[in-house]
N, C-alpha and C positions, 0 to 999 in steps of 0.2 A: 555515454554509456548506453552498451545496446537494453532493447526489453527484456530481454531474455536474461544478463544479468540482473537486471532488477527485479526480477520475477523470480530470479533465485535468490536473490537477498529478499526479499520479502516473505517468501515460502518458508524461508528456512528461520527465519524468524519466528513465525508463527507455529511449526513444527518443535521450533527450541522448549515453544512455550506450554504446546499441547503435542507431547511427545506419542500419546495415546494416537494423533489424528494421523488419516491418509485423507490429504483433498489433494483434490487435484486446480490448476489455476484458473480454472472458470469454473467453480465452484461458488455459490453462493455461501460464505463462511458465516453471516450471521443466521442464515437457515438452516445452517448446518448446527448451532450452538455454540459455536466456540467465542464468541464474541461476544460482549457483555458492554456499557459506555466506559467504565477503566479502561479496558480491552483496545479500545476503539481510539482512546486518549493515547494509551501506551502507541500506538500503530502510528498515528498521527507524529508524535517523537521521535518516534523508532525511524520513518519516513523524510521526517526533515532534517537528523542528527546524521545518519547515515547517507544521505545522497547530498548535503548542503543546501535547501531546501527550506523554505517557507512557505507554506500553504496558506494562502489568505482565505478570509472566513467566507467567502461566495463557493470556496472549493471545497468545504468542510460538508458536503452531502454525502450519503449514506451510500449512493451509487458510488461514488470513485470510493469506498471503502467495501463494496460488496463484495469482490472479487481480486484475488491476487493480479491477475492479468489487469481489471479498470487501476489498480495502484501504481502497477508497472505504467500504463498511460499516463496517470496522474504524474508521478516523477518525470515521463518525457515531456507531457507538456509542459509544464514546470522551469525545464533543463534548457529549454532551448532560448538562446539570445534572443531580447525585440531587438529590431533592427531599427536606428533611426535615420528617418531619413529628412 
């Protein structure tokens, strides 16, 4: 999945939720207000229900949730295979 999907799945998510908002994806979303720790739980769900996804608790920092774009990263990093060798 490229970023740019997932930045609109994530976007549009958070627009669903706060229909009032315009951000843009390098917006700081908890500076902006919209964000509350439900908020931030629902994201975290929303994020591993919708891309397949398990975010372990070393990735649960505020940075990869501050930003539409750091989520969209968070999901590639995420997505991609380890490779063993």
């Amino acid at each position: 999945m490229s970023n740019t999907t997932a930045q609109t799945q994530i976007l549009s998510f958070i627009e669903a939720r706060f229909p009032q908002a315009s951000i843009e994806t390098g917006q700081d979303i908890f500076s902006l207000g919209y964000i509350n720790s439900l908020f931030a739980m629902e994201l975290v769900m929303f994020i591993e229900k919708t891309f397949g996804l398990t975010i372990p608790n070393d990735e649960l920092r505020i940075d990869n949730f501050r930003t539409v774009e750091a989520m969209a990263d968070l999901v590639a990093r995420r997505s991609v295979p380890v490779s063993v060798d």
